[in-house]
C-alpha positions as CSV (number, residue, x, y, z in Angstrom):
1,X,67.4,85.5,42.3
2,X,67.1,82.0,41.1
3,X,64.5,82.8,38.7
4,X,62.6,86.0,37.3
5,X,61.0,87.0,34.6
6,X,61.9,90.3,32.9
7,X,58.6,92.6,31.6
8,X,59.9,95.1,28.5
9,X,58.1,98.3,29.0
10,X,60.1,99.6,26.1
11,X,58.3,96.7,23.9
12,X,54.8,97.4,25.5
13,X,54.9,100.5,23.9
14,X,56.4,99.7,20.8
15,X,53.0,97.3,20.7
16,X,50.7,99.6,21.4
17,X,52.2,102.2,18.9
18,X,52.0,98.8,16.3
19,X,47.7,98.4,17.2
20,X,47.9,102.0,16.8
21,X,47.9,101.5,13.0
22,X,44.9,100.3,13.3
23,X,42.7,102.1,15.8
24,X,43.6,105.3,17.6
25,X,44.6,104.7,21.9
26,X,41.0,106.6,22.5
27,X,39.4,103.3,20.8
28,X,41.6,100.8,22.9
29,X,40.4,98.7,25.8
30,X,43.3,97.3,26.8
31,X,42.6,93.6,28.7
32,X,44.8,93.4,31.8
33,X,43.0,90.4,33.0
34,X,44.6,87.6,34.6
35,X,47.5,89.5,36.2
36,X,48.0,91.1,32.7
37,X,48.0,87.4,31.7
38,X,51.0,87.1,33.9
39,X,52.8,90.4,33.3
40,X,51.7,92.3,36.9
41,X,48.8,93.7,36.2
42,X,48.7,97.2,37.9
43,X,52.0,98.0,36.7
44,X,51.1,97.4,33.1
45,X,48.0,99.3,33.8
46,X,50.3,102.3,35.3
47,X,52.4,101.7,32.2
48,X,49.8,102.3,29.7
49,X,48.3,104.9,31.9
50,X,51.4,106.7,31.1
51,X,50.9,106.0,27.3
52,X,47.4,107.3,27.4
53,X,45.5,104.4,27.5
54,X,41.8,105.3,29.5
55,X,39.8,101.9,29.2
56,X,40.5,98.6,30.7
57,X,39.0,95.0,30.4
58,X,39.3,92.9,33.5
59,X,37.8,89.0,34.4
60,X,36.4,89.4,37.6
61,X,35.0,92.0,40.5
62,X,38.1,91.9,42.7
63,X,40.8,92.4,39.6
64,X,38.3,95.6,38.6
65,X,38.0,96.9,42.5
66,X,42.1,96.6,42.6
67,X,42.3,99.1,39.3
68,X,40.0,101.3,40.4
69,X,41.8,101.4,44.0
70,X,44.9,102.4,41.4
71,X,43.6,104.8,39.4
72,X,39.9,105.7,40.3
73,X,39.9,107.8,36.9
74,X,40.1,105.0,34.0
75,X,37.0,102.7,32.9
76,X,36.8,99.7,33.8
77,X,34.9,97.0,32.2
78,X,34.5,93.4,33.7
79,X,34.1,90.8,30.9
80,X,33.4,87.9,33.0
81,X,29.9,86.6,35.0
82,X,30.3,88.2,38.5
83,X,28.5,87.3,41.6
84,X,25.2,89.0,42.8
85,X,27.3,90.5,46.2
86,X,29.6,92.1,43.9
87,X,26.9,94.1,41.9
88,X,26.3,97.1,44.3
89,X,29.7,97.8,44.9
90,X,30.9,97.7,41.5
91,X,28.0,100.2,40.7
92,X,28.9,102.3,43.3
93,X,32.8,102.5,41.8
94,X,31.1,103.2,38.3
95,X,32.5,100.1,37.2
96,X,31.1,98.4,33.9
97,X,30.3,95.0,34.0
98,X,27.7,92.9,31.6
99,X,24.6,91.4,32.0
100,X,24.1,87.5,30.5
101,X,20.9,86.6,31.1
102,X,17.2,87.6,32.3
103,X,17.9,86.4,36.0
104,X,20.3,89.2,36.5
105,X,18.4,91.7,35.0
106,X,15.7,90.4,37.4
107,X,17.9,90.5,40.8
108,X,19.3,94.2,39.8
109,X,15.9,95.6,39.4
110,X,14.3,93.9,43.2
111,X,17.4,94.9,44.2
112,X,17.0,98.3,43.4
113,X,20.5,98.8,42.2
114,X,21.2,101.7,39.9
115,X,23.0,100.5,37.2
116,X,24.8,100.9,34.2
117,X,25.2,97.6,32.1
118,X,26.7,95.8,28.6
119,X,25.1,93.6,27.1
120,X,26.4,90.2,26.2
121,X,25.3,88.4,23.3
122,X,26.7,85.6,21.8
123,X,27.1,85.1,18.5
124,X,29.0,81.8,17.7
125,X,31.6,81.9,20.9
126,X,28.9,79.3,22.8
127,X,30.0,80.7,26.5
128,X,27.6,83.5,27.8
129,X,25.7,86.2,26.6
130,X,21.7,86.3,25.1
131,X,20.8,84.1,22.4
132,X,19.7,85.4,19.4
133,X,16.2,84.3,20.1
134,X,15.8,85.9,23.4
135,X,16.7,89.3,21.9
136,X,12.9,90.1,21.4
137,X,12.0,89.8,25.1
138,X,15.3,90.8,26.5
139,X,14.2,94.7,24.5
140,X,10.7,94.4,25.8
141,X,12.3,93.7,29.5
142,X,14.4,96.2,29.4
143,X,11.7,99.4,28.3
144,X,10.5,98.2,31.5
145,X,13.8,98.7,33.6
146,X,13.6,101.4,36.5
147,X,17.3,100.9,37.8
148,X,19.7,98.7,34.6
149,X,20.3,101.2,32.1
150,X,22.0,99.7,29.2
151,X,25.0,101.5,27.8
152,X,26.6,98.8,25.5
153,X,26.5,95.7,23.8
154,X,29.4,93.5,22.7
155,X,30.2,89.8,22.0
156,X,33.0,87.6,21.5
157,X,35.0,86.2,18.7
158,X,35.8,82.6,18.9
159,X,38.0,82.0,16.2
160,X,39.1,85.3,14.4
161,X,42.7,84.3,14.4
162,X,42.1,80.7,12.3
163,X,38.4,80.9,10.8
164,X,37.6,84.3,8.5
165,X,34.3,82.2,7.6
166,X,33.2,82.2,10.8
167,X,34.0,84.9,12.0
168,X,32.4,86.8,9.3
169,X,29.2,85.0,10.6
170,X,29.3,86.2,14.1
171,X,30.2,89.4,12.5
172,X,27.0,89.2,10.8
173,X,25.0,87.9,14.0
174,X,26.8,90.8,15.8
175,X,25.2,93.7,13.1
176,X,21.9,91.9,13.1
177,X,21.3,91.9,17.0
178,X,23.0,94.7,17.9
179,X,21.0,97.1,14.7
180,X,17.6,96.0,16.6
181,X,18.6,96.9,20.0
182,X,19.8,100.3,19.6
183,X,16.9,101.1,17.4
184,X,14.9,100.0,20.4
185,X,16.8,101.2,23.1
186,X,17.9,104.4,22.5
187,X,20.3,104.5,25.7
188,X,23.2,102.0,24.0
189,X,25.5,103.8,22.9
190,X,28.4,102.0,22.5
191,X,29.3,98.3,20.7
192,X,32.3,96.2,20.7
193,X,33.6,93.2,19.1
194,X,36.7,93.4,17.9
195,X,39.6,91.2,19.7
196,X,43.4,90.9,19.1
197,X,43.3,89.6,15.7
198,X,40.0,90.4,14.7
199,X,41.3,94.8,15.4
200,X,44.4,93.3,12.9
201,X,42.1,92.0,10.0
202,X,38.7,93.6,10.2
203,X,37.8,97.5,9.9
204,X,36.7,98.8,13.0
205,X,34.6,102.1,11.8
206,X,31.8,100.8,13.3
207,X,32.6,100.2,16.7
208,X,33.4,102.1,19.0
209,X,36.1,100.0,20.7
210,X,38.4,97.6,20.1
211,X,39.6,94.7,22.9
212,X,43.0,94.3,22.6
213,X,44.7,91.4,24.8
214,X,47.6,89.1,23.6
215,X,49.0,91.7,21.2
216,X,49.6,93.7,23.5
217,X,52.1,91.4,25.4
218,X,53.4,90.1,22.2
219,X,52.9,86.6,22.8
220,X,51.9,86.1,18.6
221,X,54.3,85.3,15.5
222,X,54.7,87.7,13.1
223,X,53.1,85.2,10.3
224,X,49.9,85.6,12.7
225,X,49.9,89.1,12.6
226,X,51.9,90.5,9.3
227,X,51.9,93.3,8.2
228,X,52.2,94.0,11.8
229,X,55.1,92.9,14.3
230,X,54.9,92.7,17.7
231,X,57.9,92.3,20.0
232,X,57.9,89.9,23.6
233,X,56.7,92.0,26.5
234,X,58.2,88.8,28.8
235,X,61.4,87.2,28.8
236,X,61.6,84.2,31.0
237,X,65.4,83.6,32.6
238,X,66.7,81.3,35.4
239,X,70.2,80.6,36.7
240,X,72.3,77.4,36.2
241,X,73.0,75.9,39.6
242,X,74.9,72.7,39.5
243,X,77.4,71.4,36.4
244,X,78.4,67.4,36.1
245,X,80.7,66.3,33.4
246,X,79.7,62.2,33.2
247,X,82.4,59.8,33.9
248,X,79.6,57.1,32.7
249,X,76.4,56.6,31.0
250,X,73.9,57.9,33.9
251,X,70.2,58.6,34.2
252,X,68.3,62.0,35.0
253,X,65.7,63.0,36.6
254,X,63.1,61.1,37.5
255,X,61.6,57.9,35.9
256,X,64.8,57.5,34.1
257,X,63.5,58.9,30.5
258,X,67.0,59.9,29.5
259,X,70.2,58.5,29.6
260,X,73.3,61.3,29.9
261,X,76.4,60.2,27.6
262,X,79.6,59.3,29.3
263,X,81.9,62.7,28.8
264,X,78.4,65.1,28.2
265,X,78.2,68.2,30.8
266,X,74.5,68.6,32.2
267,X,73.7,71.5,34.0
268,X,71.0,71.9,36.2
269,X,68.8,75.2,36.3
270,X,67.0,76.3,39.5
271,X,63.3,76.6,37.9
272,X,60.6,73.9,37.4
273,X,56.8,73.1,36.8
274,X,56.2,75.0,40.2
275,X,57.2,78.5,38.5
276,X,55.9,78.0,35.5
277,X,58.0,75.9,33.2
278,X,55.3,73.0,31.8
279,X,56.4,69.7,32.4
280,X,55.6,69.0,28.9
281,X,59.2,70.4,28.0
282,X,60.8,67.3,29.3
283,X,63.3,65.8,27.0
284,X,62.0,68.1,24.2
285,X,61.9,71.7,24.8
286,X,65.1,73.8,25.0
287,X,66.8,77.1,26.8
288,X,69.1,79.4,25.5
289,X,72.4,79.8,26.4
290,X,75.4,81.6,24.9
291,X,74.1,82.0,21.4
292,X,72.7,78.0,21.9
293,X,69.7,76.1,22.1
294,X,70.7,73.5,24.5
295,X,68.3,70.5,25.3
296,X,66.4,70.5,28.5
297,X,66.7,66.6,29.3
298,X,64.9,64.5,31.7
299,X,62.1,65.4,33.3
300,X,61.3,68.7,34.3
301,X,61.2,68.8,38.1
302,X,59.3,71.4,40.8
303,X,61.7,73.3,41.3
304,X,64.6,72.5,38.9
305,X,65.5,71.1,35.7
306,X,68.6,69.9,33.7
307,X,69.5,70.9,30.4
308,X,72.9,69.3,27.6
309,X,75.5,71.8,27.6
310,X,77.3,71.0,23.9
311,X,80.9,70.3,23.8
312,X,81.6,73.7,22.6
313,X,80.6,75.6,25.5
314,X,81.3,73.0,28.4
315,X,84.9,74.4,29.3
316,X,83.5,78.0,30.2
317,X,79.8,77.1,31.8
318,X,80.3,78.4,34.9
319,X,77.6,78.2,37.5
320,X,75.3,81.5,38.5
321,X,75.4,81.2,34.3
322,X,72.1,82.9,33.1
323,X,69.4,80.9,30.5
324,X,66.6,82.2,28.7
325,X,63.6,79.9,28.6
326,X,62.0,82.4,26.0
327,X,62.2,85.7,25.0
328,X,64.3,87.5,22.5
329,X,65.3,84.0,21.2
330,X,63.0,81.7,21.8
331,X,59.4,82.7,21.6
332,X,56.5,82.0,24.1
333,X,54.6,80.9,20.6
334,X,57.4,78.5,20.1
335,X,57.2,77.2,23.7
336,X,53.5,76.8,24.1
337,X,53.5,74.2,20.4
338,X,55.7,72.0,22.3
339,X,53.4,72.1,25.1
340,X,50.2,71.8,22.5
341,X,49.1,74.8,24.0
342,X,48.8,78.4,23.0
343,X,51.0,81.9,24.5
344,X,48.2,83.2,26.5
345,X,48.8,79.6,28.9
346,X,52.5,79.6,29.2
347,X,52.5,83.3,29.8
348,X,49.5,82.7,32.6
349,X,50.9,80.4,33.7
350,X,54.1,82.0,35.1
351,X,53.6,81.6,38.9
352,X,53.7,84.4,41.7
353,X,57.0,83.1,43.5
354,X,58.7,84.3,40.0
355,X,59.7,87.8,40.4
356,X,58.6,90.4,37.9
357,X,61.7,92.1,36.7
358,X,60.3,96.0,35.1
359,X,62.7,97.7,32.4
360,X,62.4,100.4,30.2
């Protein structure tokens, strides 16, 4: 393999046993969205199967219809919009999925499709959910309902991990709305709201789940996070391909942004922008080698890059040489600032032509 990135099932649990600190597996809806933002999906979900995990968050219909093709025992509970030729099937595989507004309360009930439903309100996030003022009628609607049954309400945090202020005030919003519409509908049982870092800093007595996403894949710092540590689930490695030693001062890559030193090795590495690696590492971000950081150079290419071997290790690189773009030694955290992004991209952003790599 040219490239692959390596998932650490050992680390997944050692996460899962770190959240479990702070809320017990029974509370834990573990969010395998988005491939398991990169990680493969159904095997993490067969992973934490195996560590007792029974509820699962997913984006869309086709991700929750895959899971429950896998395992048609676990909960599954969509978090995004879906379509209205999604609705009947995803009833019919007793999978959750939220309501966000009136016209889809409207379409389930002409359409006669028994269903149980979330709520989604939104208290400061600004996406999707009822507004606080239509919380009034959406009650009154509801007594009304023949086929949606609500089951749950939840909401969103949009800043739990930079902004306690605020998100003590959607905490707040969250109590307010959520108190009036289980005193008025006596079939909502359950309430969420808790995410990655707001199940880390806030006491969760009151809910009834937590949403647990990024930590699980430990794509945080442990200043994020302290008291708590979570380790990488993904390590990102490639092989080097072709080694130069420069007779003269020589351009690389293209638009000849970096000039190689005359006597300097550069080696090139068989992964670029195509697999994952953001060209915003060119000519700043770094891989590791040998107990180095050495420089990626020049721009990062589709399917390659090139990186400064130092003097100290350029008599024994030897091509089929492996690199670690992050990892154990370089975080994803780390990676996505030089990028001016954040882990959840970089680690989403790993494409499907890299193979997923599964050790224990």
């Amino acid at each position: 393999m040219r490239c692959w990135a390596e998932i650490n099932i050992k680390n997944l649990y050692h996460n899962i046993d770190e959240i479990e600190k702070v809320a017990p597996k029974e509370k834990m809806i573990a969010v395998i969205k988005a491939d398991a933002y990169g990680h493969g999906m159904l095997k993490i979900c067969e992973s934490l199967i195996q560590k007792r995990i029974r509820h699962f968050a997913v984006a869309t219909a086709e991700e929750a219809l895959k899971v429950k093709e896998f395992d048609n025992d676990v909960s599954v509970l969509i978090l995004g919009p879906i379509e209205y030729e999604y609705m009947d099937k995803i009833s019919e595989k007793n999978i959750y999925f939220m309501v966000t507004d009136f016209e889809e309360i409207k379409y389930l009930e002409k359409s006669q499709i028994p269903t149980d439903v979330f709520l989604k309100v939104d208290t400061g996030m600004g996406r999707v959910g009822f507004q606080k003022y239509e919380i009034d009628e959406l009650i009154e609607k509801l007594k009304n309902c023949k086929f949606v049954k609500p089951i749950g309400i939840f909401s969103h945090f949009s800043s739990s991990d930079t902004d306690a202020k605020y998100t003590e005030f959607q905490e707040n919003n969250f109590e307010e709305i959520s108190k009036k519409i289980i005193s008025k509908l006596p079939s909502v049982k359950y309430k969420h709201l808790l995410n990655s870092f707001g199940s880390l800093k806030l006491k969760n007595d009151k809910y009834d789940f937590v949403r647990v996403g990024i930590i699980i894949y430990g794509g945080v710092t442990d200043e994020e996070t302290k008291p708590y540590k979570f380790k990488p689930v993904m390590s990102l490695f490639a092989k080097i391909s072709y080694i130069k030693k420069l007779k003269e001062d020589s351009f690389i890559s293209y638009g000849n942004t970096y000039l190689g030193k005359a006597g300097q090795t550069y080696a090139t590495v068989s992964i670029g922008y195509a697999d994952g690696v953001r060209r915003d590492l060119s000519n700043k971000g770094y891989v590791y080698y040998k107990g180095h950081r050495c420089e990626i150079v020049g721009r990062v290419c589709m399917d390659q890059l090139m990186v400064h071997i130092p003097a100290e290790l350029a008599d024994e690189v030897k091509k089929g040489d492996v690199v670690e773009f992050f990892g154990e030694n370089i975080s994803v955290s780390e990676v996505a600032n030089l990028c001016n992004t954040i882990s959840y991209e970089i680690l989403c952003g790993i494409s499907q032509r890299v193979p997923r790599i599964y050790v224990k």
